[in-house]
VORO-52232 format. One record per residue: residue in three letters; z, x, y of N, C-alpha, C in turn. Coordinates in steps of 0.001 Angstrom, whole numbers, padded with zeros to 6 digits. Layout:
[node ALA, [Z, X, Y], [Z, X, Y], [Z, X, Y]],
...
! end
This chain:
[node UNK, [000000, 000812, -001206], [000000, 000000, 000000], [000000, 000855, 001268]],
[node UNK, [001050, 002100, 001616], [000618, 002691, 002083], [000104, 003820, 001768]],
[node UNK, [-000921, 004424, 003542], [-001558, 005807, 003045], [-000835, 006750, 002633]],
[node UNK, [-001745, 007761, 002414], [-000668, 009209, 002764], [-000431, 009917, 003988]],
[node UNK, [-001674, 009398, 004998], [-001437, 009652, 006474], [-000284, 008977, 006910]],
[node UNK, [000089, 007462, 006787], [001272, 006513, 007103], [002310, 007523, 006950]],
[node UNK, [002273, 007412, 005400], [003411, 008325, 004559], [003889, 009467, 005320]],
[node UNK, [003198, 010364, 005802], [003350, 011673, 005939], [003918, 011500, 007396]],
[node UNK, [003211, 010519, 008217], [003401, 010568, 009732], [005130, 009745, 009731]],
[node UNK, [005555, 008796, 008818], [007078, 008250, 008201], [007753, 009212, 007981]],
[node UNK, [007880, 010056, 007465], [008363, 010838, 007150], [008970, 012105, 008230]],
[node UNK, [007911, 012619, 008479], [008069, 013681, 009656], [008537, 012557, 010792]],
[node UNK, [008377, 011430, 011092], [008999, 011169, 012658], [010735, 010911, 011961]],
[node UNK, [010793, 010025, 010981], [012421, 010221, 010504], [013254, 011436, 010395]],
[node UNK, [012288, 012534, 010070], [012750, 013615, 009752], [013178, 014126, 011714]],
[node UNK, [012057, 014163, 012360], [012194, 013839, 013655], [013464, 013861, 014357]],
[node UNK, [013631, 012221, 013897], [014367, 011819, 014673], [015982, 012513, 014603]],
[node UNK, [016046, 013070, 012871], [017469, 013249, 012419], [017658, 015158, 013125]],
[node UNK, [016783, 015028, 014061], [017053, 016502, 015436], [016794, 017484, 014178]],
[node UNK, [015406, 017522, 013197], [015222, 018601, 012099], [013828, 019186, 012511]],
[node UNK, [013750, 020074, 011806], [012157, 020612, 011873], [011854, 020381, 010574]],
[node UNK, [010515, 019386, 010650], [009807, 019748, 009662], [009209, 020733, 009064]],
[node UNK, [008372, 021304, 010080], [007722, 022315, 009420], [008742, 023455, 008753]],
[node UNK, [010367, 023707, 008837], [010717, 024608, 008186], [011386, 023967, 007224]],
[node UNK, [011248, 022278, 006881], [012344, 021949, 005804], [011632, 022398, 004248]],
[node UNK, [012453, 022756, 003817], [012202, 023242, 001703], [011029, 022377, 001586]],
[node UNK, [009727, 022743, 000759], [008993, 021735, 000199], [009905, 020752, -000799]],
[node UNK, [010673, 021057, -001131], [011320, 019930, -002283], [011761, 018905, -001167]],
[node UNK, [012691, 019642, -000113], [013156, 018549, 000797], [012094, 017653, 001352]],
[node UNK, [011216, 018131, 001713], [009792, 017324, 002276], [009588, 016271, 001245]],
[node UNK, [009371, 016353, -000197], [008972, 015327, -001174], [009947, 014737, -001277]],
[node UNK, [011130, 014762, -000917], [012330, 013940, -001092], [011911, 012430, 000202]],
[node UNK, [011661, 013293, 000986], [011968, 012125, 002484], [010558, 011452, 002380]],
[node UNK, [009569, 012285, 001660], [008449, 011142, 001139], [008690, 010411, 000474]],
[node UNK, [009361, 010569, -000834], [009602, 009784, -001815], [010222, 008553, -001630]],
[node UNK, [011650, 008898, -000505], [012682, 007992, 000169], [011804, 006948, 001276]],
[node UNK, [010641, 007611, 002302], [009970, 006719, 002934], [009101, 006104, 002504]],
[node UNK, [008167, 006184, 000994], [007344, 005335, 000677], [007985, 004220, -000044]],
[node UNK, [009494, 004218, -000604], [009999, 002890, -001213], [010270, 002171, -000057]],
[node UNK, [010526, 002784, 001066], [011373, 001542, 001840], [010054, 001117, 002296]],
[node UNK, [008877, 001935, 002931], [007675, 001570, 003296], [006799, 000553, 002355]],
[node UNK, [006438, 000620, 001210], [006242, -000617, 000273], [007141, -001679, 000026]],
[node UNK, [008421, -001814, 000505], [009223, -003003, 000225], [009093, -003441, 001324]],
[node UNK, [009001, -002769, 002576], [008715, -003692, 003893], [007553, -004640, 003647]],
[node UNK, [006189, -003516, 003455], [004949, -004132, 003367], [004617, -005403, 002547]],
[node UNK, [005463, -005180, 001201], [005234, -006028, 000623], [006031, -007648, 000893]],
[node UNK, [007061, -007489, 001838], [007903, -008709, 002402], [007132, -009035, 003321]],
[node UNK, [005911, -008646, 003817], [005675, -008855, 004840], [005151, -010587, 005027]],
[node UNK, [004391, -010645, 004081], [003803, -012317, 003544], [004964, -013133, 003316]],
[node UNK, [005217, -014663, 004020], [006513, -015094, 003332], [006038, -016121, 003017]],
[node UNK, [007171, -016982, 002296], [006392, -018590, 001756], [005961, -019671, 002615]],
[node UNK, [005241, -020426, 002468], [004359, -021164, 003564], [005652, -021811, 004778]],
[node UNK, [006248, -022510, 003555], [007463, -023666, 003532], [008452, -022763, 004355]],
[node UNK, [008521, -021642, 004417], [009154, -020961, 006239], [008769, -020966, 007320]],
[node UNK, [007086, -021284, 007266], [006028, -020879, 008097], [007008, -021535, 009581]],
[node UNK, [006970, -021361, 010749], [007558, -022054, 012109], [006137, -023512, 012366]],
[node UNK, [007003, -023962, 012638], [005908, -025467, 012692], [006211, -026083, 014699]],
[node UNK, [006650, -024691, 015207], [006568, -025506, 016619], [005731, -025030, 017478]],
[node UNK, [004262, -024858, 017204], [002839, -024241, 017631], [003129, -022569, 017990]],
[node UNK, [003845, -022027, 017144], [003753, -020458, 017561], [002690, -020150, 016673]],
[node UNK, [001498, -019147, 017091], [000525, -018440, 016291], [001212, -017437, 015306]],
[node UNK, [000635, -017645, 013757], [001312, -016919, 012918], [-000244, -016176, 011696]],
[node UNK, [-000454, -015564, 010880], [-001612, -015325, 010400], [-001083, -016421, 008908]],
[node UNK, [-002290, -016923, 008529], [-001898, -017881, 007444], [-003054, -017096, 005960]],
[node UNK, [-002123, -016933, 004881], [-003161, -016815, 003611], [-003264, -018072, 003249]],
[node UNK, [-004853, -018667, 002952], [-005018, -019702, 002603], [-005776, -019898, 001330]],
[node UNK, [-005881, -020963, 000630], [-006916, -021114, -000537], [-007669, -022279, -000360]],
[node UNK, [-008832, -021836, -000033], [-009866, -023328, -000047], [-010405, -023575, -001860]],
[node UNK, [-010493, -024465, -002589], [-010871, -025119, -003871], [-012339, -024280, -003535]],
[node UNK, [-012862, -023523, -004459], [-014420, -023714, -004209], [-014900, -022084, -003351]],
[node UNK, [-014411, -022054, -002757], [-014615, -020959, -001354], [-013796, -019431, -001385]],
[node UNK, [-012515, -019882, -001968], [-011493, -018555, -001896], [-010306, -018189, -000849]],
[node UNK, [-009960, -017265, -000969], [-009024, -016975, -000203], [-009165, -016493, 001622]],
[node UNK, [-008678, -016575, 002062], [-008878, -016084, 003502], [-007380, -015990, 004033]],
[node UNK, [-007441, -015422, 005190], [-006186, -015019, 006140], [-007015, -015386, 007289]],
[node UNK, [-006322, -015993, 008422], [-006808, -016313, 008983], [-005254, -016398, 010278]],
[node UNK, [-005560, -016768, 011948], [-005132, -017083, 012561], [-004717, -018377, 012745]],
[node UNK, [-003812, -019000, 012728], [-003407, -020173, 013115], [-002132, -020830, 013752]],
[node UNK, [-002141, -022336, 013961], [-000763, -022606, 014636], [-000718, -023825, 013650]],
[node UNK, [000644, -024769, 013619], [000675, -025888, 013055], [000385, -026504, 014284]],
[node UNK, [-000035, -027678, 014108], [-000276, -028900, 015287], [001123, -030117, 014400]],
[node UNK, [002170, -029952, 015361], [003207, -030779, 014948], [002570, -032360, 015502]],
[node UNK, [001538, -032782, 016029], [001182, -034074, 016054], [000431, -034782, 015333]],
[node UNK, [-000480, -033657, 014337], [-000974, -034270, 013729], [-000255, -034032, 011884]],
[node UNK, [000771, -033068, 012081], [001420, -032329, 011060], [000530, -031767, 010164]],
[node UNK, [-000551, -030871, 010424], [-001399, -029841, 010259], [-001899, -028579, 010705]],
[node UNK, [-002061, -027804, 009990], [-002679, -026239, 010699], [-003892, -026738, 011116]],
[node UNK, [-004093, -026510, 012484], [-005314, -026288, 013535], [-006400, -026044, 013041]],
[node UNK, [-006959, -024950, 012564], [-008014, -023986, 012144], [-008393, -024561, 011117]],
[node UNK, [-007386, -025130, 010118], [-008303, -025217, 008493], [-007153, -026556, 008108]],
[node UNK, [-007218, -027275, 008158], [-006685, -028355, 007787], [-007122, -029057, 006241]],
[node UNK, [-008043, -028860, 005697], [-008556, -028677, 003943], [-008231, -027253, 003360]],
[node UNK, [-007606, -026378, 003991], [-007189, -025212, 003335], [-005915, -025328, 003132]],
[node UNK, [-005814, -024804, 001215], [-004315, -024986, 001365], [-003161, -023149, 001308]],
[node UNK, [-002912, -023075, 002452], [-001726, -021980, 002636], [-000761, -022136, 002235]],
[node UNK, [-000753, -020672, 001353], [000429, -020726, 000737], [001532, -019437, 001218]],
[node UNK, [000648, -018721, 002529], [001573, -017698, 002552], [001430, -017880, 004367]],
[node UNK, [002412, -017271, 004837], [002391, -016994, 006767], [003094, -015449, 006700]],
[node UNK, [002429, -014986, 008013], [003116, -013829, 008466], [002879, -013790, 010167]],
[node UNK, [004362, -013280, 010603], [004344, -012994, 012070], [002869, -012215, 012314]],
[node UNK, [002693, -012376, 013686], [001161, -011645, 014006], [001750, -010216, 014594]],
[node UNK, [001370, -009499, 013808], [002134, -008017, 014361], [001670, -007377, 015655]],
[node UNK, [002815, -006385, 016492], [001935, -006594, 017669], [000944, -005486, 018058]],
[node UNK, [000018, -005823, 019216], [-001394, -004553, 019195], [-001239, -003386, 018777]],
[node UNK, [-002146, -002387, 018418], [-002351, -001173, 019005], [-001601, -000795, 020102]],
[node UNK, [-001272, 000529, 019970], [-001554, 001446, 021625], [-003183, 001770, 021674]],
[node UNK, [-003627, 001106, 022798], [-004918, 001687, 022859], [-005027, 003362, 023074]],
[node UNK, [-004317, 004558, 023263], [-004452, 005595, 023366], [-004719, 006400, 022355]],
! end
């Protein structure tokens, strides 16, 4: 789930932050704080999707995984419309997953 660029750039800024140098820590120590940042980094990633039935239903934009019969899967942008008690965008699609919309880039 994640890269090894992610990985590597996780790692060295934690390492970072704990006032260390990377470049002089032990190679063993280095595969340690990889090892330690790619579990927590795949358990984030993978929480990231939650069940529909959490989704917020008071028109905040959230990304929706959906399944259309016939067509397949998609992710897509959407809001619920609490007046008509339906998602906006695809209202014959049935979602089964939402996730917060994470926020931009730094454009730099």
């Amino acid at each position: 789930m994640i890269s090894e660029e992610q990985l590597e750039a996780a790692a060295r800024s934690y390492y970072d932050y704990c006032d260390g140098s990377w470049e002089t820590l032990n190679p063993m120590a280095q595969s340690l704080y990889r090892t330690r940042m790619r579990l927590a980094l795949n358990t984030f990633v993978a929480t990231l999707w939650r069940d529909i039935a959490s989704a917020p239903k008071d028109g905040t934009a959230v990304l929706l995984f959906n399944h259309i019969d016939g067509r397949g899967d998609y992710t897509w942008l959407d809001r619920w419309d609490p007046e008509y008690g339906r998602w906006i965008t695809a209202p014959k699609a049935r979602a089964t997953h939402w996730m917060p919309i994470p926020p931009a880039p730094d454009p730099r």
